[in-house]
N, C-alpha and C positions, 0 to 999 in steps of 0.2 A: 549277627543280625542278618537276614535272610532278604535278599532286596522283590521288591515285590510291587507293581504298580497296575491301576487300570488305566490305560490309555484311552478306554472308549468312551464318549461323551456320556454321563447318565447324571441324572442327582444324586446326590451327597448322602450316604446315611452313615451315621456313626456315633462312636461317647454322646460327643460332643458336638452337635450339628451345628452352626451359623445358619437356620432359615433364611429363605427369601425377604421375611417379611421383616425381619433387622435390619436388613439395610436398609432398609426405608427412613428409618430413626438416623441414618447417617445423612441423609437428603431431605430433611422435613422442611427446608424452605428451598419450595419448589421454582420461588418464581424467579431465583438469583441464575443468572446465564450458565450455562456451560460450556466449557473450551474442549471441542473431541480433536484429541490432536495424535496424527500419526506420524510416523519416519518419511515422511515423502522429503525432496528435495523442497517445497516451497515453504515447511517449515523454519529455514533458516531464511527468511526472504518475506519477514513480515511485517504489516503496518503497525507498531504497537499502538498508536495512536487509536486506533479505531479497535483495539483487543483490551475487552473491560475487565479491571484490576479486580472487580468481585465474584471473576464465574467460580465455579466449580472446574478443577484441573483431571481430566480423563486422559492416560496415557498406556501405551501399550509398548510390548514384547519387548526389543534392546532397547528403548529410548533413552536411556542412561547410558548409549556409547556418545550422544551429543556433544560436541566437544566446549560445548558451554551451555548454564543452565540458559537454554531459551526460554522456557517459562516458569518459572523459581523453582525451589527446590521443595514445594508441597505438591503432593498427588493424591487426590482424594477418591479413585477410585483404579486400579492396574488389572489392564486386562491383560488373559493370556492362555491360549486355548488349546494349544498342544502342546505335551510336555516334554521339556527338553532338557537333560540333566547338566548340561554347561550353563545353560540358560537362567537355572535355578540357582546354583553357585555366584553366580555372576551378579545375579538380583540379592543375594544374601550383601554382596559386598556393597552391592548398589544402597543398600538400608540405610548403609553407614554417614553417606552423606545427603541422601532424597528422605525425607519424611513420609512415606504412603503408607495410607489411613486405611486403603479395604484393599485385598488382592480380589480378584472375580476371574475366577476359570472352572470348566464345566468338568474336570475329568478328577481323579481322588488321590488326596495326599494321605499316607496311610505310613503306620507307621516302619516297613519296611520299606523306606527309599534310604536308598544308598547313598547317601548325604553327609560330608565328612563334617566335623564337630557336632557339639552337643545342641549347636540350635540351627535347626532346619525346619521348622516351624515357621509359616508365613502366618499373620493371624492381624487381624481377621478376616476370614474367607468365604467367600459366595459363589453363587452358583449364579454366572447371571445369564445363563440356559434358562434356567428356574425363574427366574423374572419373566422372562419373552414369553416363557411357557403358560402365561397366565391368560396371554391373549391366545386365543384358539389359530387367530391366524399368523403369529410370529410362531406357534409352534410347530402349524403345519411346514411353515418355512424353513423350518431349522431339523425339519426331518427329511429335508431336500436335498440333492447333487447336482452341483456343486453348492455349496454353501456363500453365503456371505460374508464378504473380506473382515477384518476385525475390524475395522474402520467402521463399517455399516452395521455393525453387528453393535458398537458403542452406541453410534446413532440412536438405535434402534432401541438399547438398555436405557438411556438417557429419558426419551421420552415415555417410556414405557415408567421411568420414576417420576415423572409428573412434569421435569421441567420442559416449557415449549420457545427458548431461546433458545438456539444450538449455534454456533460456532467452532466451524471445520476448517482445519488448521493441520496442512501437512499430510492430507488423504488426496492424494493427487491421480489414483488410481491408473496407475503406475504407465501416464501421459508420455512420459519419458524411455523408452528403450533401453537407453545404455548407462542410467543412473538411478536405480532402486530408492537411495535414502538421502538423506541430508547428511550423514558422518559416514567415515571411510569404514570399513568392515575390517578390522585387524587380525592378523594370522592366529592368534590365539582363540579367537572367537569362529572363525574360519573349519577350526576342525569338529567344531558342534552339530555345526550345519550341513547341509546339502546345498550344488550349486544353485539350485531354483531359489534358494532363501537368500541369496545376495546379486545375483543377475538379475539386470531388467526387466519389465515386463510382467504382464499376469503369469500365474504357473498355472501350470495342467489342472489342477483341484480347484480353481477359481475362475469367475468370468465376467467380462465389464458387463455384459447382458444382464447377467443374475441380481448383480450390484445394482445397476441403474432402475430394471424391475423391481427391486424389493423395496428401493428408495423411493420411487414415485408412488407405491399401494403404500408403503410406511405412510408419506406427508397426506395421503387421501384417509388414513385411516385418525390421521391429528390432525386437519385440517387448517387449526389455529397454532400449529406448529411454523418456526419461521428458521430457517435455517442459511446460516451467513456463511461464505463461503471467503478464506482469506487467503487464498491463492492467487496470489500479482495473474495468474493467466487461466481466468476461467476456465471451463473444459465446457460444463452443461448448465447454462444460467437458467434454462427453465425451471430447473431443480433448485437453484440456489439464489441468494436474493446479497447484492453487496454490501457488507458489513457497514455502517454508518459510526462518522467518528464516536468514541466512547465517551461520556459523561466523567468519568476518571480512568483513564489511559494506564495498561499496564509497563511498569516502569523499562521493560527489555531484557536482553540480555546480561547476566552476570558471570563475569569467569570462574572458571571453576578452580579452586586451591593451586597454586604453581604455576600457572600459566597468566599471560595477558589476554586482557579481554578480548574479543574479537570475534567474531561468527566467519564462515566460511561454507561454500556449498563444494561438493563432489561430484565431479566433473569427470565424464569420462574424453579425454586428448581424441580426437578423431583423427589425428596423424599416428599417434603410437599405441591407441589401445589402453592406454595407460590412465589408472582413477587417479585423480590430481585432487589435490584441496585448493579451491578459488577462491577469490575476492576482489573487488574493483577498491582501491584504497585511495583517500585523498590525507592531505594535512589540512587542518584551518584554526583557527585564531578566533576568536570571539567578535573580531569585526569582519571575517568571511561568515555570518552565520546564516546570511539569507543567501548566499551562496551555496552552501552546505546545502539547503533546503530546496533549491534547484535543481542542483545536481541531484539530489536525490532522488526526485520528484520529478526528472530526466529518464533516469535509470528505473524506475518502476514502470514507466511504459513500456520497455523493449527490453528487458532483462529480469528474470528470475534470482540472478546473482546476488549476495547481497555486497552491499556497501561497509567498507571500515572507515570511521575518520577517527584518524590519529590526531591527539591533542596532548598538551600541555598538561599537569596536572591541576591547573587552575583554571583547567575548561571541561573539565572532564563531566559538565553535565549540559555541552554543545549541543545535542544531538537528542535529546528528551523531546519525545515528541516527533520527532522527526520521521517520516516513510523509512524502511527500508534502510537505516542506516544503524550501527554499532558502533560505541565510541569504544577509543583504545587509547586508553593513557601510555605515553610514551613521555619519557626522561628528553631534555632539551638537547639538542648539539649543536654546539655552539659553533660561528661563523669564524672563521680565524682573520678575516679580511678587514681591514681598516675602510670604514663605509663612510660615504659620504653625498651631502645632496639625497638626488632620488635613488643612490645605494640603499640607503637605509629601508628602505623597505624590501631587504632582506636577512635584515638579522634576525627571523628565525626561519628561514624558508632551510637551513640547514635539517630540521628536523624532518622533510619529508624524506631521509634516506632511513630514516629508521624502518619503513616499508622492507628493506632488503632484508630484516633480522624477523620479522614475524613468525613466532613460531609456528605458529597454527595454520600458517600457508606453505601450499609448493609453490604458488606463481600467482603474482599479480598483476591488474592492470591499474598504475597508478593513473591520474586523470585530476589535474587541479581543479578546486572547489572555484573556481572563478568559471569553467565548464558546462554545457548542460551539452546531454548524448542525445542526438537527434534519431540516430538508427540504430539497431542490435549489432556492439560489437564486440558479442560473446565469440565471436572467430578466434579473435586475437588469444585468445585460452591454449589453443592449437601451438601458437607459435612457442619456439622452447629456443634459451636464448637472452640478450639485450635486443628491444627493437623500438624505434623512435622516431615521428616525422621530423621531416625537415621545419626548419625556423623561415619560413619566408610569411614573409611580413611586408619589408621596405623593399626589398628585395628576392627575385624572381630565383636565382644562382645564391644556394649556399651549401656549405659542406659541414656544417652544423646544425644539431639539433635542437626541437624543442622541448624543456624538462615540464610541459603540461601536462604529456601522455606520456605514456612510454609500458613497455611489456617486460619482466623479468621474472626468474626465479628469485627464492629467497635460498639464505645458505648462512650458518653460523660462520665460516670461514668467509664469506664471500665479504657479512657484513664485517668483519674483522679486520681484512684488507682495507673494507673501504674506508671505512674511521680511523685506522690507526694513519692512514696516506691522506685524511685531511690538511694539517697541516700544510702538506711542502706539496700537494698539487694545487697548480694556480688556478685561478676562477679569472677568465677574462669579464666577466662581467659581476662581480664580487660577490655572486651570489651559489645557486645549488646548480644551475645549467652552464655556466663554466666550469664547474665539479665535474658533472656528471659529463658532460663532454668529453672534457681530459680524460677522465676516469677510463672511459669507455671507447676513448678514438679507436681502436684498430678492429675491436669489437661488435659496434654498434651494428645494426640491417635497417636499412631505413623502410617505412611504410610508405603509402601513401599520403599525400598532403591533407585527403581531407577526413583522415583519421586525427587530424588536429588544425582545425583549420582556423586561423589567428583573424579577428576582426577587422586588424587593421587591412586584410586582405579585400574586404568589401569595399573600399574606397580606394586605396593604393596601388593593388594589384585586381581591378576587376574584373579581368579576364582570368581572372585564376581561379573566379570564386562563381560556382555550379553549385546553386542551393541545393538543389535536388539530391546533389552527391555528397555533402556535408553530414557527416557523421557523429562529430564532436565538433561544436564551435567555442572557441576559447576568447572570452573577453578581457584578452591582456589590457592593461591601461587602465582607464577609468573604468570600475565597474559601474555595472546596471543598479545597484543598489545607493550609488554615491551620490551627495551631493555636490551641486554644482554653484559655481558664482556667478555665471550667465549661461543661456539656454543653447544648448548645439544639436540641431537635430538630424546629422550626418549618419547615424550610427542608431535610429529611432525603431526601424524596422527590426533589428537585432536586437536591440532591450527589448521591446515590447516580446518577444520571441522568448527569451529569457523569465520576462516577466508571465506569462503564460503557464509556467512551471511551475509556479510557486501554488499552492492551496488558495479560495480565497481567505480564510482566517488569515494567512500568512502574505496575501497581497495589503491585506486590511493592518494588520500589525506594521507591515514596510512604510505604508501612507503615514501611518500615524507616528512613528519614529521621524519619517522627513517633515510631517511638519512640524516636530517639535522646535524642527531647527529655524535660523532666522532667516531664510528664504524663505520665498511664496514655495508651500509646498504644493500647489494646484498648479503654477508652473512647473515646477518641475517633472509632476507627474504625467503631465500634458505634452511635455515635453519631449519625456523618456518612453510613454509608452501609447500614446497615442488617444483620441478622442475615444475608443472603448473603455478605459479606464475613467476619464472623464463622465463618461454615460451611469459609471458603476457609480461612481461618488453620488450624482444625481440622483440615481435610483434610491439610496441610501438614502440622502435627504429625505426624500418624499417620503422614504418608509416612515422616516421618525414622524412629520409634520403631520401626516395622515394618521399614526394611531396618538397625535396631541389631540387633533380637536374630532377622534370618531369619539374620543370619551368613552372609551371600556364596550361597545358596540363593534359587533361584526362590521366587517366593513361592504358587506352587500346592504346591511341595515340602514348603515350612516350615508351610504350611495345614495338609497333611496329616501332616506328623510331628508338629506339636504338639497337632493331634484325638487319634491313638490313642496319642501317651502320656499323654492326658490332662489337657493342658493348656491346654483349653477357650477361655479367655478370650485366649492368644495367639494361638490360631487364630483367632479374632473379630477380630482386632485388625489379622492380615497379612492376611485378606482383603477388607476393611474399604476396607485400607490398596490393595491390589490394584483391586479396585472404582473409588476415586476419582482411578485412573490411565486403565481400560479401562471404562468405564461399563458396556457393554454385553456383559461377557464372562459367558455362561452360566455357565461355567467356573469363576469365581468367585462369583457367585452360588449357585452350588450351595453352594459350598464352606462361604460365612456360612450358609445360611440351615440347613446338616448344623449346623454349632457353635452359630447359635443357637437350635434343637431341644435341643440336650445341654445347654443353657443354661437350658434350659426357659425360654426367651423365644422359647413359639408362637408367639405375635401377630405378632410381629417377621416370625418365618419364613415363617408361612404369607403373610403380604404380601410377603414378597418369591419366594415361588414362584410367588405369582398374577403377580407380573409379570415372572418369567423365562419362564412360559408364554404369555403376548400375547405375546415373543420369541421364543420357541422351543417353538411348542406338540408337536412331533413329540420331543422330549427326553423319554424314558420314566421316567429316575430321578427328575425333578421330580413326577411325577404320583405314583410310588410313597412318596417321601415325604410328599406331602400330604396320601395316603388312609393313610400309617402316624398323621400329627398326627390325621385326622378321626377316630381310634381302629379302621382296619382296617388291619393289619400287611401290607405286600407279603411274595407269595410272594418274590419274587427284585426285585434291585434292576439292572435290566439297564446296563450297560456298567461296573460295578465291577470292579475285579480280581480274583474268586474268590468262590466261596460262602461262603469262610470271613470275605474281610474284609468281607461282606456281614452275615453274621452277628456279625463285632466291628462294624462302623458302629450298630446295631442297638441292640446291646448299650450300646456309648457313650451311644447316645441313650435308653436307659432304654426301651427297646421290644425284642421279643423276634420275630422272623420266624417264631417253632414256635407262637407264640398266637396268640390271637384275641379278639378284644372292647377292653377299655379300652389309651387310650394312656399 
């Protein structure tokens, strides 16, 4: 067999053609979302929550080195546009365990390629050149230098099949320098390539110019196009609009055959040059889960990394739903210590050293789920090593560490040693940080304090505690989640801190857990997190109460029917209620601040006309009624409906449009 290929981009002709217009038949329901998803690092570092379980699945070139299926194992369309004969091999084995439905590349499989066994045949195949090419101006595009990265190039096919939901996932356009992909690049894949295809950075044949150019005339040319962007760190929001939670949430990450579950990003060591596999790892329990949920939701503000939580096999679905986090079922290890009193809440804290064995990491940063990370401390990736802050808490002097945080490699040997020297090393405190202590005395590099900086520090030691410099704060002791037997608000400014993290779905879920229980759960909440939380419950009320009695009526309708029949305090109530949906709707402000005029609660009004006016200073009816409060009646109240209901509004409020003087 004589090996023989065209490299140059053209259409397709042959036996046996796949037309453009077949694939169509693969996409006939246009209106279900799309997931365009590349290699970038933010792929591993995503909200499943907000990534909908019915798009359409678009992947390209190695995405099958992933070291776990991030988005299941169906691919409903693989793009791939230069051909690479490792590449090809690689995708033949890739078949075995990914299900993809269409290949799409522009250049010709023919049957001289030099393809060892008898099936080398990808089928079925498109040209989705040949798509773009339809529109006159994606073709003139694509007869362009440089070209468009595959990423924009999907976009681009996407929409051009009709669907106008996109979801971009992992096209990071390549923000990062020293880290191309979310999976490591392995030496056997290594000799396919050239260094441009695994070093950071755009390469010479591509340019963030061209990209961002194509993307802004693409969304002008589909103007009802909306396209989500699911990278923890935006880059171009003008472009991209933030993905909103999904109506059914894709379920996450699944491990792939022989391995434990787990995600991880590719980090290139800024001390050694060296690509490491990362992950910020915690343990938790099913009564840490609104902890989990914190810490999470901590970590997606200042870090791209993604999260492992290690669990039990009879929690193994903690983390559903969750930002930014991957469970990883891990086998128990048991405490050998005879527990007693407040010991016992650590017979399982043995299982967070199962961290040391994870396959699928070089190094991580464990970080207890009682935690939330106030600042980026993807530094700590750097350090190579054991390293751990000090334990000061009651005390200012100590030569002991805390097992909240702490920095390590992993190592089959390493975790080998440390399990099988459970037993006969002693835990001074019966738990995993007497372990790990011992374990690690001659060893350990201690950090900074406020790389873990312990709660009780804010009362105990309060010279020690510099908010500002606080890193990770750790809520040893009673958690922020706990219920209480009486109210202690020492520790209020830190929950409430804590409480902040949480989604509100997931602040709303908390309240309603506490008050299942037999405290006042409105004390407690008052308690823990301050009169802001209290305001939220209120606001809540009103919502329910306001659409009981608008009776199926907008609530600008129900405003104004219950103003002029005179039923004042309802109209205060749906607008109120309107308000603490659209903050900033003039509309509604008018609306309160007309009823509470008739209310004769001035004070009220005229503050809230003074600040629909820093909003909307060109709004005439605000100004008219403000000078009707300062006691000068508007001639005319411009954009009402009629002189007349100009003159009942008036009237309502105890002010007359035909006088003059007092209001």
């Amino acid at each position: 067999m004589t090996a023989k290929i065209s490299i140059f981009p053209q259409y397709r002709y042959g036996a046996k053609p796949h037309l453009s217009e077949d694939l169509y038949a693969h996409f006939q329901d246009a209106s279900r979302p799309c997931l365009v998803i590349g290699n970038g690092p933010s792929a591993a570092g995503v909200d499943y929550a907000r990534v909908p379980d019915d798009a359409y699945i678009f992947r390209c070139n190695w995405f099958f080195l992933e070291n776990d299926y991030l988005f299941g194992k169906t691919v409903d369309a693989y793009f791939w546009s230069v051909y690479n004969a490792g590449l090809h091999q690689e995708l033949l084995r890739a078949r075995e365990t990914y299900d993809i439905k269409n290949y799409l590349f522009p250049f010709v499989l023919n049957d001289n390629l030099n393809i060892p066994g008898p099936d080398f045949e990808l089928s079925p195949t498109f040209d989705h050149w040949a798509v773009l090419a339809k529109d006159p101006f994606f073709a003139r595009a694509m007869m362009s230098r440089p070209l468009p990265t595959q990423g924009v190039q999907m976009i681009a096919t996407a929409l051009s099949l009709g669907m106008r939901e996109i979801h971009v996932v992992g096209i990071d356009f390549y923000a990062n320098p020293e880290q191309r992909y979310n999976y490591a690049v392995p030496d056997s894949v290594k000799k396919h390539l050239k260094e441009k295809d695994f070093s950071g950075g755009y390469e010479g044949n591509h340019a963030l110019a061209v990209d961002m150019t194509f993307l802004e005339l693409t969304l002008s040319r589909y103007p009802d196009a909306k396209l989500y962007s699911h990278s923890l760190n935006r880059k171009y929001p003008s472009l991209f609009l933030d993905p909103p939670p999904a109506a059914r949430p894709m379920r996450g990450v699944e491990a792939k055959a022989g391995r434990d579950a787990g995600a991880s990003a590719i980090r290139r060591n800024r001390v050694t040059g060296k690509q490491e596999r990362v992950a910020y790892v915690t343990f938790a329990t099913e009564n840490f889960r609104f902890g989990v949920k914190a810490l999470a939701g901590s970590l997606a503000k200042v870090s791209d990394i993604p999260l492992v939580v290690m669990v039990h096999p009879e929690d193994e679905r903690l983390t559903d739903g969750i930002a930014n986090a991957t469970t990883c079922v891990v086998e128990p290890i048991s405490n050998p210590n005879a527990l007693k009193g407040h010991q016992e809440r650590f017979a399982k804290t043995y299982s967070k050293l199962a961290a040391f064995g994870l396959p699928f990491l070089d190094k991580f940063v464990y970080v207890d789920a009682d935690a939330i990370v106030l600042k980026s401390i993807d530094e700590l990736f750097d350090l190579d090593g054991f390293h751990a802050a000090p334990d000061i808490g009651f005390n200012a002097v100590t030569d002991e560490f805390n097992s909240g945080l702490f920095v390590s490699g992993t190592g089959a040997q390493l975790f080998k040693d440390m399990t099988s020297s459970i037993a006969e090393t002693a835990s001074n405190d019966g738990g995993d940080q007497g372990f790990l202590n011992e374990f690690f005395k001659n060893e350990v590099k201690f950090l900074n304090r406020n790389y873990n900086c312990l709660k009780r520090v804010y009362t105990e030691l309060p010279v020690y505690y510099e908010h500002d410099e606080v890193k990770v704060l750790h809520f040893v002791g009673v958690k922020p989640w706990d219920n209480y037997n009486e109210l202690n608000t020492k520790f209020r400014k830190l929950d409430a801190l804590w409480f902040s993290m949480l989604s509100e779905s997931d602040q709303a879920e908390l309240f309603l857990q506490i008050r299942s229980k037999e405290i006042s759960a409105e004390s407690v909440m008052k308690q823990q997190y301050g009169d802001a939380f209290i305001d939220l419950l209120e606001q809540a009320k009103i919502r329910r109460e306001a659409k009981k009695i608008a009776g199926g009526k907008t609530f600008i309708d129900a405003s104004d029917d219950f103003f002029f029949s005179g039923e004042i305090e309802k109209s205060i109530l749906i607008s109120k209620a309107a308000l603490s949906i659209t903050q900033n709707s003039t509309e509604h402000m008018y609306r309160l601040a007309r009823a509470y005029t008739a209310a004769n609660r001035r004070d009220e009004a005229l503050s809230l006309i003074d600040e629909a006016l820093k909003k909307a200073p060109h709004k005439q009816h605000f100004r008219s009624l403000k000078e009707a409060l300062s006691g000068r009646p508007p001639e005319e109240l411009n954009g009402a409906r009629g002189a007349a209901r100009v003159n009942n509004i008036w009237s309502r409020l105890g002010l007359s449009a035909a006088r003059s003087g007092e209001a």
